[in-house]
C-alpha positions as CSV (number, residue, x, y, z in Angstrom):
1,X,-20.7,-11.5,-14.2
2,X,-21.0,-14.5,-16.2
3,X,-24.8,-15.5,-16.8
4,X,-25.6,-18.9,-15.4
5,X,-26.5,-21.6,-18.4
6,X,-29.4,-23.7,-18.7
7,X,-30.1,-26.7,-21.3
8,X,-33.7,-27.1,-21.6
9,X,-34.9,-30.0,-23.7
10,X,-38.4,-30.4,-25.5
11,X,-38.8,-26.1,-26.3
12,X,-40.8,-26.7,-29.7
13,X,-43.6,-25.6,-27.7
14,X,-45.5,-25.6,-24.3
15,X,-43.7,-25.8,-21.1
16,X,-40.1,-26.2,-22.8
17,X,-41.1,-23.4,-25.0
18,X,-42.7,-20.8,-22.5
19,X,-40.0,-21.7,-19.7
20,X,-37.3,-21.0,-22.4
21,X,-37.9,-17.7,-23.3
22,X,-38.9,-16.6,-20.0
23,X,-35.4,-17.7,-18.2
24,X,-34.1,-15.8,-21.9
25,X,-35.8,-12.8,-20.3
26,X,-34.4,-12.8,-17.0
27,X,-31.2,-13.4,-18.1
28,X,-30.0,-16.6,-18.2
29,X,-28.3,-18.5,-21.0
30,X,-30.5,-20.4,-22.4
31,X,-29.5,-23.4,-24.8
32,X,-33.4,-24.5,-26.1
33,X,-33.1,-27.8,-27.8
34,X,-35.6,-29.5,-30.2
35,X,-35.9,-32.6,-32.2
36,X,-36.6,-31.1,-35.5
37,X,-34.3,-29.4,-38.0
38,X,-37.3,-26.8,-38.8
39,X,-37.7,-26.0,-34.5
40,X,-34.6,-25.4,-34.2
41,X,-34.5,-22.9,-36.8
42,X,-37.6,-21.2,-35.3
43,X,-36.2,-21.2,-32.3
44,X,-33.0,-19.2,-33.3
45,X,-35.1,-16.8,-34.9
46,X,-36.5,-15.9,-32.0
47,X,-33.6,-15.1,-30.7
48,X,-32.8,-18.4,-28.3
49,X,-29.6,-20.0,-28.8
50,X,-31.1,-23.5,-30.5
51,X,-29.6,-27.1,-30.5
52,X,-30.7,-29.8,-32.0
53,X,-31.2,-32.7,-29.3
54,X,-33.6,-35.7,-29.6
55,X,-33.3,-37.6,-25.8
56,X,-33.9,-41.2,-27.4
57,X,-30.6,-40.2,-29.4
58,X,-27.5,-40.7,-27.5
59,X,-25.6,-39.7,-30.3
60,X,-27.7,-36.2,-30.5
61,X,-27.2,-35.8,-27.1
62,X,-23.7,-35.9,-26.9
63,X,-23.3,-33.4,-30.2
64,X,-25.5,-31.2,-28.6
65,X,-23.3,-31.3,-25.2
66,X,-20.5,-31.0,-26.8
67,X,-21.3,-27.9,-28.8
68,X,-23.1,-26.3,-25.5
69,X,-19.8,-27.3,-23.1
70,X,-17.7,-25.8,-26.7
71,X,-20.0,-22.1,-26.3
72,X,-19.8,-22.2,-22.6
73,X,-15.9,-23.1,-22.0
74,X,-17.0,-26.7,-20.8
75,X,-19.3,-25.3,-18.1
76,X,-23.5,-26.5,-17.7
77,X,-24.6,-25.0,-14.5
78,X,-28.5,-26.2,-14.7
79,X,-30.6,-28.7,-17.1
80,X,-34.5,-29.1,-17.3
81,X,-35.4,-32.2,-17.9
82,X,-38.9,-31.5,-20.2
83,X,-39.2,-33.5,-22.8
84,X,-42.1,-35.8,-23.2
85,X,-45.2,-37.2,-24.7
86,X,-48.1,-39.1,-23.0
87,X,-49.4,-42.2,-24.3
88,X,-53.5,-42.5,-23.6
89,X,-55.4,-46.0,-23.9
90,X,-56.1,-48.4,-21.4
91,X,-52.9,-50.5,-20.7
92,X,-54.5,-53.8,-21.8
93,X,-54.6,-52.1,-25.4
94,X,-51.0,-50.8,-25.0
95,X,-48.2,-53.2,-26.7
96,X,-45.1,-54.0,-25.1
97,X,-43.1,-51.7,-27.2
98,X,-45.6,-48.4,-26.9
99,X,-45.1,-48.6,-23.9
100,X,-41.4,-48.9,-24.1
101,X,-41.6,-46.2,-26.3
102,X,-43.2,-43.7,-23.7
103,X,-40.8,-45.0,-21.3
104,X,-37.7,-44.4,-23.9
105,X,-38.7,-40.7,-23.9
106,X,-40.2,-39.9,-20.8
107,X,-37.6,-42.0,-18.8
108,X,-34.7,-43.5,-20.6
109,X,-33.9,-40.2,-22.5
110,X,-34.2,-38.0,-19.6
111,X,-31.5,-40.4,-17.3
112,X,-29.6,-40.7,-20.1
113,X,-28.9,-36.7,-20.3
114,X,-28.6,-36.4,-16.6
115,X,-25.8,-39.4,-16.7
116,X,-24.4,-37.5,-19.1
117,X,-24.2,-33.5,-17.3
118,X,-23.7,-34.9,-13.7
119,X,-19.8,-35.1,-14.8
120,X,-19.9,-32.0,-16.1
121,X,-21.5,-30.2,-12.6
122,X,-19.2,-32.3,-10.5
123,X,-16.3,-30.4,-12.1
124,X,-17.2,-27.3,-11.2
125,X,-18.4,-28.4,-8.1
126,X,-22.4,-27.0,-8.1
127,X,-25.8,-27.5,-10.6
128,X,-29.5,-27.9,-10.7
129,X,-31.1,-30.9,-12.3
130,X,-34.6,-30.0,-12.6
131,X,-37.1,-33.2,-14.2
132,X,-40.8,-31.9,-15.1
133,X,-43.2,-34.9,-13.7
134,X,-46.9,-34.5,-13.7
135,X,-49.8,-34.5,-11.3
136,X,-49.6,-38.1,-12.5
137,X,-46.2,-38.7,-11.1
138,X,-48.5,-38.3,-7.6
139,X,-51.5,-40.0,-8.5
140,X,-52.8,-42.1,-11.6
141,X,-56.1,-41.6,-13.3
142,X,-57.7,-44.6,-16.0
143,X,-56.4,-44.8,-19.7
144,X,-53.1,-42.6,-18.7
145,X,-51.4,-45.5,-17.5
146,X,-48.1,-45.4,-19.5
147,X,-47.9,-41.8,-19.1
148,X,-48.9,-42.4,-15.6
149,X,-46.2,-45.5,-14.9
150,X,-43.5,-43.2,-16.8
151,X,-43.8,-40.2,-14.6
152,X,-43.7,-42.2,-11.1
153,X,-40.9,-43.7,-12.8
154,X,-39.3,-40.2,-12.7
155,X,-40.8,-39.1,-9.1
156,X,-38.8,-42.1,-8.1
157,X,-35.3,-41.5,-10.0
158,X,-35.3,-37.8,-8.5
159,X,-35.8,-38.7,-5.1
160,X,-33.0,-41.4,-5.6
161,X,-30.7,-39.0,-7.1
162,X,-31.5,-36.5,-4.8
163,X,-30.3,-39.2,-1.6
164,X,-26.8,-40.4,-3.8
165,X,-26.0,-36.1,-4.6
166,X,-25.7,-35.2,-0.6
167,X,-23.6,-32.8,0.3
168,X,-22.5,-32.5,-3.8
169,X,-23.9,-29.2,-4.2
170,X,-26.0,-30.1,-7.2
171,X,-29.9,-30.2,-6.2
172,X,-32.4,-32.2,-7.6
173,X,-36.2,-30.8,-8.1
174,X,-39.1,-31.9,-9.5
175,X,-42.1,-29.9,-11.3
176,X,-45.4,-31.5,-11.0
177,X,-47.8,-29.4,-13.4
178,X,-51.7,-29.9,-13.9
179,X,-53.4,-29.0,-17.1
180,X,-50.8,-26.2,-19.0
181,X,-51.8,-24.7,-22.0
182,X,-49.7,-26.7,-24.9
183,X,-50.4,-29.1,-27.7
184,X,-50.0,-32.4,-25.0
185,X,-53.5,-33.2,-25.6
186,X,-53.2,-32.8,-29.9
187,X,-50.0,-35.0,-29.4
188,X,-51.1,-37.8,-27.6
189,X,-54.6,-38.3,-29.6
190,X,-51.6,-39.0,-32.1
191,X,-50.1,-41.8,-30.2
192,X,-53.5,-42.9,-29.3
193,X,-54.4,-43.3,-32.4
194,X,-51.1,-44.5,-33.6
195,X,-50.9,-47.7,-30.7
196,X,-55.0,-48.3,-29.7
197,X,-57.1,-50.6,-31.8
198,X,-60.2,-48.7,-30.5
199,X,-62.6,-51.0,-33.0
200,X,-62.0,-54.2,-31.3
201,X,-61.2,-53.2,-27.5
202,X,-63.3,-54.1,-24.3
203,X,-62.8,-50.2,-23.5
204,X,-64.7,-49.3,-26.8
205,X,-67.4,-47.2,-24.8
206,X,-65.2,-45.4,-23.2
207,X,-62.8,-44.4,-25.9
208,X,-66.2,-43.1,-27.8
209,X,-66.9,-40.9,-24.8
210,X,-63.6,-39.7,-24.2
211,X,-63.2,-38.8,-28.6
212,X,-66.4,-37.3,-28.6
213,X,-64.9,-35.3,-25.6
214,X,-61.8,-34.4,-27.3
215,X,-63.0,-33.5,-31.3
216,X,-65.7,-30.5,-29.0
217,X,-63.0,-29.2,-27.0
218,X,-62.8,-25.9,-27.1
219,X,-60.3,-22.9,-25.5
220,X,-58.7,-23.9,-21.9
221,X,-59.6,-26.6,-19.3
222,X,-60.7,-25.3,-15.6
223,X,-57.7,-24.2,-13.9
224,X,-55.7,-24.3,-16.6
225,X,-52.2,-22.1,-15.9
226,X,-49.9,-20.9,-19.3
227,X,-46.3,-22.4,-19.2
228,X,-45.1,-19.0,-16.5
229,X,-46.8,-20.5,-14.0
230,X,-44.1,-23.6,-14.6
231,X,-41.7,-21.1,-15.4
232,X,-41.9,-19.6,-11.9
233,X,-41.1,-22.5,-10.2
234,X,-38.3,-23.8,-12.2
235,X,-36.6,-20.0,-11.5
236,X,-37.0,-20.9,-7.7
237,X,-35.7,-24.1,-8.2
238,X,-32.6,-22.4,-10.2
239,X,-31.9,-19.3,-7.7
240,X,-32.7,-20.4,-4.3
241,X,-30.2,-21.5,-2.1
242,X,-32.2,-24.3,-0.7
243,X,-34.5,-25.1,-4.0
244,X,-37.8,-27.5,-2.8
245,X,-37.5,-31.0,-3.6
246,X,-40.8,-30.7,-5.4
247,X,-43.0,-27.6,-6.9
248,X,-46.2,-27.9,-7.0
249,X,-48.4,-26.2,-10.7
250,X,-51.9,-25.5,-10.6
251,X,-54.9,-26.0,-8.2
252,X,-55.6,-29.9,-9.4
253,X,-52.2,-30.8,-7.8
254,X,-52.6,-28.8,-4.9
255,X,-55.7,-30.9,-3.8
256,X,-55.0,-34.1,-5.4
257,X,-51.4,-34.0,-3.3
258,X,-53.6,-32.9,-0.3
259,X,-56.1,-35.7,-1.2
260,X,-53.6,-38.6,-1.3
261,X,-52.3,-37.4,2.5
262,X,-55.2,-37.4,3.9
263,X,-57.6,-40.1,2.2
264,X,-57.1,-43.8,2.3
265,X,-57.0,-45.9,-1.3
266,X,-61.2,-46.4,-1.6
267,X,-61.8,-43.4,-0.9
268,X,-59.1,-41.9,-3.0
269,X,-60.4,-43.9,-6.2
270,X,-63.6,-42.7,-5.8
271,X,-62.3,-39.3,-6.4
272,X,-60.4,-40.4,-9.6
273,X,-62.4,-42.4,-10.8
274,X,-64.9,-39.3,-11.3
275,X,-61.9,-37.6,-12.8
276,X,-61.2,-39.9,-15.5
């Protein structure tokens, strides 16, 4: 029986990384792509079948399809949408073009792929799309606002999708993690620092509080899950015959998705505000 295929973007580490090797493990083919030369290589070393594949990249993208359709005998039957990169600071401080930038990633790269496979899983008349969102694709919390605009962005593309592909046999889901163990948080103090005058901005206070917060960090946040708790969900999403529209990750999504039911805006801010 031939083993279902999977293209997973953004497997340097984290999610992509943890959900590639664990699908690896239960037997699908897994193509785990990277931006980097040097991932790539460390990928195939640990014994993944490794692409190179940067999402901003059309060109990328289409070598890497073309090389996975060229191993496969032009069949994709699922893709995880992964990669991404949140941009902190308060969106006064954010320039047009980092936030363009988040959005390029997060958003533009991600429909540019699926564009791209939905051809490919029309063919052969079935596939699973799978886009991994956030607990800030449901709600938004202060100085996350790109990231936070990017991933309803997303939210909003997959239910969308999911309306157009009816009764096309490929199924849309989305993954809405809390806090995972992965380098997310050392990554985006990059980008903060990279994009946020924090010297000369009315949010000065509270960028002190939040560094000071983030230099004495130390082992996992409160209900922190390691990437099989995603990977779990993304294999139900694969195998069932009626995969969820959305998976919930971690105890912070449960209630905050419970929380925005049942609450009305005020009272709902009031909560995130104390989360912020």
């Amino acid at each position: 029986m031939m083993r279902k295929s999977i293209l997973i973007t953004g497997c340097s580490s984290g999610i992509g990384h943890g959900v590639a090797h664990d699908l690896h493990v239960r037997g699908f083919r897994v193509f785990a792509t990277a931006r980097s030369h040097e991932d790539v290589a460390r990928l195939e070393r640990e014994g993944l079948e490794a692409l190179r594949l940067d999402v901003r990249d059309e060109a990328s993208i289409d070598a890497a399809l073309k090389e996975i359709l060229r191993r496969t005998g032009g069949r994709l039957d699922a893709l995880f949408n992964n990669a991404g990169y949140g941009q902190p600071g308060a969106l006064e401080d954010l320039s047009v073009e980092a936030l363009r930038a988040q959005f390029e990633t997060n958003v533009f790269g991600l429909h540019r792929l699926t564009c791209k496979v939905l051809p490919i899983m029309r063919a052969w008349g079935h596939g699973r799309i799978i886009h991994n969102s956030s607990v800030l694709g449901l709600v938004s919390l202060r100085y996350r606002g790109a990231y936070n605009a990017s991933k309803h962005a997303i939210e909003a593309l997959a239910d969308t999708m999911r309306l157009e592909l009816h009764g096309s046999n490929i199924h849309i889901s989305i993954i809405e993690p809390g806090p995972i163990t992965s380098r997310f948080r050392a990554n985006a103090y990059v980008h903060f620092k990279a994009h946020i005058d924090v010297e000369r901005s009315a949010h000065y206070e509270a960028y002190q509080k939040a560094l000071a917060r983030f230099e004495g960090h130390t082992g996992k946040d409160p209900f922190e899950q390691d990437a099989l708790a995603v990977s779990a969900k993304v294999h139900h999403a694969l195998t069932a015959r009626h995969p969820k529209a959305r998976y919930y990750v971690t105890l912070p999504t449960w209630l905050l998705a419970g929380l925005k039911r049942l609450l009305g805006t005020r009272m709902l801010d009031r909560i995130l505000l104390r989360l912020a």
